[in-house]
C-alpha positions in Angstrom: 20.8 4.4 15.6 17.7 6.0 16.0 14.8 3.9 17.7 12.0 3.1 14.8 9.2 5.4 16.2 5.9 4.3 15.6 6.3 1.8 13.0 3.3 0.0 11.8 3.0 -3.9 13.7 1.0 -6.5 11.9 -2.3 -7.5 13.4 -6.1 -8.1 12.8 -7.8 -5.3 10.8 -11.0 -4.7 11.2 -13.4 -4.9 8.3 -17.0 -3.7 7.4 -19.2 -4.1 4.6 -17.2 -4.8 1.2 -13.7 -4.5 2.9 -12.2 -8.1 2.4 -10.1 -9.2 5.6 -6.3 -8.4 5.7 -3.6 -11.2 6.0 -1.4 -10.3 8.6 2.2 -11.2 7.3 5.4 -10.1 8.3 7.6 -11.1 5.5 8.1 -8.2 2.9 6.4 -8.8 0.2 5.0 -11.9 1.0 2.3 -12.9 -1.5 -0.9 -14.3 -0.4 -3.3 -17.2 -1.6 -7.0 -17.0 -1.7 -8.0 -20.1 -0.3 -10.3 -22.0 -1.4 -11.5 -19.1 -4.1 -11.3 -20.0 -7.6 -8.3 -17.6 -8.8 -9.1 -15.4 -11.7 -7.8 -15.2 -14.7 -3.8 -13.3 -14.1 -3.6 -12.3 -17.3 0.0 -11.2 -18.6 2.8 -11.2 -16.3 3.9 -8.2 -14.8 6.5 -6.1 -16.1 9.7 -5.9 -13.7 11.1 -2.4 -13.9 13.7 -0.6 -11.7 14.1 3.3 -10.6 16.1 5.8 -12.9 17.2 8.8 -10.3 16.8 11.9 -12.5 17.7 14.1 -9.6 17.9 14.5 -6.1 16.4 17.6 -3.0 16.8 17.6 0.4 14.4 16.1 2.7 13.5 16.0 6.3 15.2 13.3 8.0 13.0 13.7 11.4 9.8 13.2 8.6 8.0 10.1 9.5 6.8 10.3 6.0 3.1 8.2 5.5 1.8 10.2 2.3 3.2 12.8 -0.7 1.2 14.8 -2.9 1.9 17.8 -5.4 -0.9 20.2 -6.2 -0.9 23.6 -7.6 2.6 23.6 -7.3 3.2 22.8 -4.1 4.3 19.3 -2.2 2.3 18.3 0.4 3.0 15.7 3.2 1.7 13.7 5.8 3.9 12.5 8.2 2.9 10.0 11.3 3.9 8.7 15.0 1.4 9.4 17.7 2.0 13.2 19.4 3.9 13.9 16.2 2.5 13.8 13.3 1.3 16.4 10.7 0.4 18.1 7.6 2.4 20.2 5.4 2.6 22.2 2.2 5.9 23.3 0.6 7.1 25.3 -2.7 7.8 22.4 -5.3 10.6 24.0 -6.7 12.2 26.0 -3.4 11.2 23.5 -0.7 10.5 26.7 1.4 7.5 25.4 3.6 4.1 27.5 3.6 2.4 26.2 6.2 2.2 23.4 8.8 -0.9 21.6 11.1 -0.7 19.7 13.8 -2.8 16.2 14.0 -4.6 15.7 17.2 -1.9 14.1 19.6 -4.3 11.1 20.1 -3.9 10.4 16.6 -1.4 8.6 14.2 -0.8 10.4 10.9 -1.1 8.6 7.4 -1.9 8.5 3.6 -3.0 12.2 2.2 -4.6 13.5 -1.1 -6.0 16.6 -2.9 -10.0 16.1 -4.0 -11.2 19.2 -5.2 -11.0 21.9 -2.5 -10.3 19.3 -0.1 -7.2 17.5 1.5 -7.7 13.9 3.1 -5.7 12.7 5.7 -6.3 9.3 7.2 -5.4 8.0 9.8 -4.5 4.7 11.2 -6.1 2.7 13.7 -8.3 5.4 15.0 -10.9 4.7 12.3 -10.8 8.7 11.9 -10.0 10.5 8.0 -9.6 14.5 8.5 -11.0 16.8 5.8 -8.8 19.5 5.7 -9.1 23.1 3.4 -7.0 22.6 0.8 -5.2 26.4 1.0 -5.3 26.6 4.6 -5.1 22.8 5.6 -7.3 23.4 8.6 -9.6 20.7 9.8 -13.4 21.2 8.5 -14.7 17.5 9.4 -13.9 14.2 10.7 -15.3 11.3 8.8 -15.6 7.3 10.5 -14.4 4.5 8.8 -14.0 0.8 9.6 -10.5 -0.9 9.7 -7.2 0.8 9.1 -6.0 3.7 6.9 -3.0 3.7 5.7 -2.6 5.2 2.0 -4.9 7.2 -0.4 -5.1 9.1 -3.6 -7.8 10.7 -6.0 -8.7 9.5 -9.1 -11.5 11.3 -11.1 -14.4 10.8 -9.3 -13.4 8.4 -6.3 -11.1 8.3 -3.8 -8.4 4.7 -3.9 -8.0 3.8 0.1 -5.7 0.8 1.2 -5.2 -0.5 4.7 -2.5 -2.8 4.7 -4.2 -5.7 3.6 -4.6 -7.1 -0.6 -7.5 -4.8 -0.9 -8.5 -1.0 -2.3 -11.2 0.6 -1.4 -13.0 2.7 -3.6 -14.7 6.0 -1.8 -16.9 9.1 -2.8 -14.0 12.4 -2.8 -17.2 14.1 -0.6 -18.6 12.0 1.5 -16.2 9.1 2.0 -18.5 6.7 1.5 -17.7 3.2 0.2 -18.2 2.9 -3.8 -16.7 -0.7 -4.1 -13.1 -2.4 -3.4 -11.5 -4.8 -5.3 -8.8 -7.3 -4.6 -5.0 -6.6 -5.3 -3.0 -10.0 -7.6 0.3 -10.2 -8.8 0.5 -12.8 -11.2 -2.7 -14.2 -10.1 -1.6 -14.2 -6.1 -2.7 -11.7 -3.2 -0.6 -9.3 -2.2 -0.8 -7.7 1.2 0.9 -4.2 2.9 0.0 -2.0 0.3 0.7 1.2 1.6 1.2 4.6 0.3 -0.7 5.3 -3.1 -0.1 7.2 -5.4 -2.9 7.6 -8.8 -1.3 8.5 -11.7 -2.3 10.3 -15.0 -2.7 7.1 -16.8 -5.4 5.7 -14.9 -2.9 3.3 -12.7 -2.6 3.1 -8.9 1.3 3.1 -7.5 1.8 1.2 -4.0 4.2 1.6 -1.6 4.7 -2.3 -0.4 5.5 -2.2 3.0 8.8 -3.0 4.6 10.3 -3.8 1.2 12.0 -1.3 -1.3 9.2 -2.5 -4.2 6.6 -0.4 -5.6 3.9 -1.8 -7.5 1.9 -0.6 -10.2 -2.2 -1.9 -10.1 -5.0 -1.7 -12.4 -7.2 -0.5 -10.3 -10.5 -1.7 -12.4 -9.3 -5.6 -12.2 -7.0 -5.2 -9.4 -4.2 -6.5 -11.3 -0.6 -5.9 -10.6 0.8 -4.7 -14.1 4.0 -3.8 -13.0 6.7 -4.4 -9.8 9.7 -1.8 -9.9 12.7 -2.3 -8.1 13.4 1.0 -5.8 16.6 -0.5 -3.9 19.1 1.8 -5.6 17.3 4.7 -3.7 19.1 3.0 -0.4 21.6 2.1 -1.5 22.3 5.9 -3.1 22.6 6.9 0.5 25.7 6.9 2.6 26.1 4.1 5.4 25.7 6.0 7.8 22.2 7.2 6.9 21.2 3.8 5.9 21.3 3.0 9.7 19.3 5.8 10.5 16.0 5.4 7.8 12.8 3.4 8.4 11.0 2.1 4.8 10.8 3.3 1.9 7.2 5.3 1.8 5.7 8.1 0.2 5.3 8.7 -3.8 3.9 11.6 -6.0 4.0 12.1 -10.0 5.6 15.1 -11.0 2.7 16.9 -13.3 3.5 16.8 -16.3 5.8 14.1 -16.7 6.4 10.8 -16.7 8.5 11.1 -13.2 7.8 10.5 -9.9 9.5 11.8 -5.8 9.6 9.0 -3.9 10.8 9.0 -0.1 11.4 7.2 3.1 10.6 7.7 6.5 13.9 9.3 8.2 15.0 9.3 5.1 17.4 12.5 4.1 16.7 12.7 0.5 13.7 13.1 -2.0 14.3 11.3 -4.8 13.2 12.0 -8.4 12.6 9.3 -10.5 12.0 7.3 -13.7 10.5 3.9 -14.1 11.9 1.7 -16.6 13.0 -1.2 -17.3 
């Protein structure tokens, strides 16, 4: 079995301005209290839903996959491990690979997105997020941030950062300023290790939660948790012998156009597309 590279380890993250603290759990999917904070109002329970494989593609099982993204008809991915890790843009439909750029050895990959002309690529613990040209996916500038990166994705006229904790971060797609956070609930609880997002058409955020085979889906305006979906029969669609070989289940994009979604792992040998329901 191949030794797991890289993998994120729980800790302290460090926090600035509106970015609330992050609870370092290991259990996946562990849910969080707040304390002594009144708890808001949950509202309706979240819907449970599963995934409904619509069809399968070959990926990269040396990928240490940390973010997906399709734009202009081509998949983009970030991949992570210190030394290692990159950015790259592929055909959609022939997976032939256009281009591919290194990130500084000193750094550790993660979460990517499309804003505009640009392509954000965070990384995580050296407080660093990469601008990139969107055609050529060279760097153009290095923007500071406090804390950790670990996912991101564009959604009108912000940017939606998490870094591992219960919280998003809200960002200007230019600058990458803070606009504002807010705090992630399921059914009125905190949940930490969001990871890889993904903002869909609708106006909701999709999470990655880490070290788990869940994906939930947030509204991002009250932070809620409207949905969990069950992504296990993505692993256990794979053979045993590459079950002993994957890392987590990371890395989601919608399909334009349609209500489905490629989700990945990291190691993992296959793209999956997928449905949501219930």
């Amino acid at each position: 079995m191949r030794p797991r590279q890289g993998s994120k380890l729980p800790g302290p993250i460090r926090t600035a301005g509106v970015l609330a603290p992050a609870t370092a759990l290991l259990a996946a999917g562990i849910l969080a209290g707040c304390g002594d904070e009144p708890v808001p109002d949950p509202g309706p329970p979240a819907d449970r839903l599963r995934v409904e494989i619509v069809a399968t593609r070959p990926h990269d099982p040396e990928a240490f996959t940390q973010g997906l993204e399709i734009s202009d008809g081509e998949l983009l991915e970030g991949t992570g491990r210190s030394g290692r890790s990159y950015l790259s843009a592929r055909a959609l439909d022939t997976g032939v690979e256009r281009t591919r750029v290194p990130v500084p050895d000193d750094m550790f990959g993660e979460g990517i997105t499309v804003a505009g002309d640009t392509v954000w690529q965070l990384t995580w613990k050296d407080g660093v997020a990469i601008a990139r040209d969107r055609d050529t996916l060279a760097a153009r500038d290095h923007v500071e941030y406090d804390g950790q990166g670990w996912g991101v994705c564009a959604a009108g006229d912000r940017l939606v950062m998490s870094d591992g904790s219960s919280t998003l971060t809200f960002r200007d797609p230019v600058t990458f300023d803070v606009l504002g956070s807010t705090t992630v609930r399921v059914d009125g609880r905190e949940i930490d290790n969001l990871n890889e997002l993904e903002c869909a058409v609708d106006g909701s955020v999709y999470a990655n939660v880490w070290q788990t085979d869940r994906i939930v889906r947030i509204d991002p305006g009250s932070g809620r948790v409207t949905a969990t979906i069950d992504a296990g029969a993505l692993r256990d669609a794979l053979t045993d012998e590459q079950r002993a070989e994957i890392d987590v289940l990371n890395g989601i994009a919608q399909v334009p156009g349609t209500d489905r979604f490629l989700v990945t792992g990291k190691y993992w040998p296959t793209m999956f597309e997928v449905r949501f329901v219930p």
